[in-house]
Every structure is written in structure tokens, then in C-alpha cells.
C-alpha positions as CSV (number, residue, x, y, z in Angstrom):
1,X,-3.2,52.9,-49.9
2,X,0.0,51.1,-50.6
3,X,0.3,47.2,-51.8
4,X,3.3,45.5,-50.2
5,X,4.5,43.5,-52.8
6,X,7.8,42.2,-50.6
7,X,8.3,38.5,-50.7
8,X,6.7,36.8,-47.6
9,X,10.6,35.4,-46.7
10,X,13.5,37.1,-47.3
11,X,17.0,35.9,-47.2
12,X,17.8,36.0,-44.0
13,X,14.8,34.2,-42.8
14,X,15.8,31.7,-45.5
15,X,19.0,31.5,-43.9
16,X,18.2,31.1,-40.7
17,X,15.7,28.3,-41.3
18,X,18.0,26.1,-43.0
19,X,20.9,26.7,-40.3
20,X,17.9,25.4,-37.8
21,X,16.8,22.2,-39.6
22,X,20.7,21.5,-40.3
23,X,21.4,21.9,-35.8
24,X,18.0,19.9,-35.5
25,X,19.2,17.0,-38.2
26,X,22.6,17.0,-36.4
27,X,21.4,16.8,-32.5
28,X,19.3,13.4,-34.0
29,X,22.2,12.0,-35.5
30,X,24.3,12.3,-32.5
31,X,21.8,10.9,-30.2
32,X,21.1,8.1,-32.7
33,X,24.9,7.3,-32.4
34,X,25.1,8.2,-28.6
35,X,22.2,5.4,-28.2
36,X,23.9,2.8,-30.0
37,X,27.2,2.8,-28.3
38,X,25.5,3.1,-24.5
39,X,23.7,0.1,-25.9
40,X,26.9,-1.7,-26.7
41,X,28.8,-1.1,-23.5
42,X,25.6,-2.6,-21.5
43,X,25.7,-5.9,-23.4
44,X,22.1,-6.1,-24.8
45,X,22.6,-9.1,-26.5
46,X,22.8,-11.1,-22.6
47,X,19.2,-11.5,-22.6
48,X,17.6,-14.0,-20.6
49,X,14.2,-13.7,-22.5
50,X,14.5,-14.1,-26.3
51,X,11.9,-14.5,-29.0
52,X,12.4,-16.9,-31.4
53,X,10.1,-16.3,-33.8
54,X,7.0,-14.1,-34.1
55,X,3.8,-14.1,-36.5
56,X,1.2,-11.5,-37.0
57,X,-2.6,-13.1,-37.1
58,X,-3.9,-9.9,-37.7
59,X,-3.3,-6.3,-37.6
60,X,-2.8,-5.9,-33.5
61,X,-2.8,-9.9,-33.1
62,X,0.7,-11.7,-32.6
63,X,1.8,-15.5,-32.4
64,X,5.3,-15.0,-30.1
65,X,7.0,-18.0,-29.5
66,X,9.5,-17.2,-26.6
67,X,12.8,-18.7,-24.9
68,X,13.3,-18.4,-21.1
69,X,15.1,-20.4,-19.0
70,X,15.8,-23.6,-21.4
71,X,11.6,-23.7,-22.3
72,X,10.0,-21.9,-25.0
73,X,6.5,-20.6,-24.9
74,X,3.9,-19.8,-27.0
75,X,2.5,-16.7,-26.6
76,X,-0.7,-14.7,-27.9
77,X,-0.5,-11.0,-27.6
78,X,-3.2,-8.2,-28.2
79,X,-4.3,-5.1,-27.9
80,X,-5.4,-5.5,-24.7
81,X,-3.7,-8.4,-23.2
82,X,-1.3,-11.2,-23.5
83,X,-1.9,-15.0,-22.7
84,X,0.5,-18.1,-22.3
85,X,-1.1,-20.8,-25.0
86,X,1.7,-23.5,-24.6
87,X,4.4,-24.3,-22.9
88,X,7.5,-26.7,-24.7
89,X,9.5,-29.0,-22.3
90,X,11.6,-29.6,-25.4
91,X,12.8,-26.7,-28.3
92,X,10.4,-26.6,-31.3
93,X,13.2,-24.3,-33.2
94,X,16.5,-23.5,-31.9
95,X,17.2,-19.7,-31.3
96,X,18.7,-17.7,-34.0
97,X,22.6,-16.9,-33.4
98,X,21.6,-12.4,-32.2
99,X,23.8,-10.6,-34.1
100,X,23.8,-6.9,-33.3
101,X,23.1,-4.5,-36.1
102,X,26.3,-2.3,-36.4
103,X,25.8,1.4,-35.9
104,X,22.7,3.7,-36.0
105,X,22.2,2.5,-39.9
106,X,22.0,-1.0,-38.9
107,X,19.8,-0.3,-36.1
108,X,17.3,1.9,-38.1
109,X,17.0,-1.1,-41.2
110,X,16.4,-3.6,-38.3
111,X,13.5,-1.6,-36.6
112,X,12.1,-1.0,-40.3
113,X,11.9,-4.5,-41.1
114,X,10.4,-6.2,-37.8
115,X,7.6,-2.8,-38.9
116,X,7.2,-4.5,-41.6
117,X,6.3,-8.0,-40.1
């Protein structure tokens, strides 16, 4: 009875699993780039819904306070369902000045900090 004492990957498999992850980590990077300039061409930053500011209360429980139509709302969200608390004839807080993260880079750091919140 023989032992087979060849390695369980040679080379070429080697080979042809890094050539794989390298396609795989280039096809995300040219979506992430294809999705930030078909986001710049449709104007995101024309929103007639903004939120001004947001607070977590717990771990799936938000405080939104939210800007439509010259009023601003407050907002409780969960889980399971979201409620209207308030509504403000006048602004409590102006909006922030939206500034668009440039490119995919400035989009990812975005989306990691509001994780974050």
C-alpha cells in the first residue's frame, strides 16, 4: 500500500486561486467606482427628505429628527415600526451644509462611521 505524500495544493492550483481572488477584488472595485459616479450624475444630494440629526437609545432604537418641506420632525424608529413623536413649526437645528463624499474611499469611511453611531 502506497502513502501519497504529495502536497494537498500544488502550484498551479496556487496559481489559479490567486488569479481568482485578484478578478473577484477587481470586479468590486469597479462596481464600487461604477456606483459612485451613477450616483453623481443623478444628483443625490436634491433630496427633499433630510435628516438632521440622529441618536441611538439603544441597540435597534433611534431618535431621527427629520426635515421635510420647511418642518422638522421627530421621529422614533424600531425594529418593528416607526412613529412621528413631534412635529416643529419652527427649526430646532438648521441642516448641515451635504457634502458628498468623493469617490468610493469617501463613500466606504462615510458608511463606516454612521455604523458606528
Amino acid at each position: 500500500m502506497e502513502i501519497n505524500t504529495a502536497p494537498p495544493f500544488g502550484g498551479s492550483e496556487l496559481l489559479g486561486f490567486a488569479s481568482s481572488l485578484i478578478i473577484v477584488i477587481g470586479v468590486i472595485a469597479i462596481l464600487g467606482w461604477l456606483y459612485s459616479r451613477s450616483r453623481s450624475f443623478g444628483g443625490g444630494s436634491n433630496d427633499v427628505i433630510n435628516i438632521v440629526a440622529s441618536r441611538a437609545l439603544g441597540t435597534r432604537e433611534r431618535l431621527l429628527l427629520v426635515e421635510v418641506a420647511d418642518k422638522q420632525l421627530l421621529v422614533g424608529m424600531t425594529t418593528t415600526q416607526v412613529q412621528t413623536l413631534h412635529v416643529f413649526e419652527k427649526p430646532v437645528v438648521e441642516a448641515p451644509a451635504v457634502t458628498e463624499p468623493s469617490g468610493f474611499a469617501g463613500r466606504l469611511k462615510t458608511a463606516l462611521l454612521e455604523m458606528k453611531r
